[in-house]
C-alpha positions in Angstrom: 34.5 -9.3 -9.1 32.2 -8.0 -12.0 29.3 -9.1 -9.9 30.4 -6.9 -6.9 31.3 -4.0 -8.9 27.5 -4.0 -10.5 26.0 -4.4 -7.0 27.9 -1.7 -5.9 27.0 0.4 -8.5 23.6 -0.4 -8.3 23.6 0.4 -4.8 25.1 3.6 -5.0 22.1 4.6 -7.3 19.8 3.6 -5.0 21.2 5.6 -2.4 21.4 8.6 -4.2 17.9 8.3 -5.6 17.0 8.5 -1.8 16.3 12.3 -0.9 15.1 13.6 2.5 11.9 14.8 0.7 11.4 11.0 -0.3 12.2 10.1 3.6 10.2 12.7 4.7 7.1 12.0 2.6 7.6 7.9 3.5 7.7 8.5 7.2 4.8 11.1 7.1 2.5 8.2 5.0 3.4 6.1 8.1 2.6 8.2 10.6 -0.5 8.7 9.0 -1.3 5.0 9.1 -0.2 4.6 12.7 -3.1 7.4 13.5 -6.0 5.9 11.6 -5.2 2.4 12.9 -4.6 3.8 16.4 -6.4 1.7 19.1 -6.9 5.2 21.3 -8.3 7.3 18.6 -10.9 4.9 17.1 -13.5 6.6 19.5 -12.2 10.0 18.3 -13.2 9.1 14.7 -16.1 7.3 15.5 -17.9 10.8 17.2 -15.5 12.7 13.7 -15.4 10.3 10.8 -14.7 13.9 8.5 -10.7 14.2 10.1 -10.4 10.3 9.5 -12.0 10.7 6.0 -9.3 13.8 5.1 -6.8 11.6 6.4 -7.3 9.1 3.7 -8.2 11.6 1.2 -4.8 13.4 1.4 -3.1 10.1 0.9 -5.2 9.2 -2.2 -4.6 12.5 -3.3 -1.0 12.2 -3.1 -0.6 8.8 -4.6 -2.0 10.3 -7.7 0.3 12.7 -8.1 2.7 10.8 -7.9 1.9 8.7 -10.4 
């Protein structure tokens, strides 16, 4: 029973460590990936590599701060 009661104790952390900004920010990084590896818009930043370069850009920039 110990077991359980840590595991749900630890899991009730985790939940409330999880805010909508953190869900918000996760999904936005993912939707950012989907774009840049999108089959359709390859050609698009082939003829603009500058909007696929600030697309990486803002992502390095906001893994450093949060770091």
């Amino acid at each position: 029973m110990d077991e359980i009661e840590g595991f749900r104790y630890r899991a009730r952390d985790v939940i409330r460590s999880i805010t909508s900004v953190a869900i918000k920010e996760a999904r936005l990084k993912e939707i950012k990936l989907e774009i840049l590896n999108s089959e359709k818009l390859k050609a698009y930043f082939e003829e603009n590599p500058r909007e696929a370069e600030m697309l990486r850009r803002v992502d390095d920039i906001e893994s450093e701060c949060l770091e």
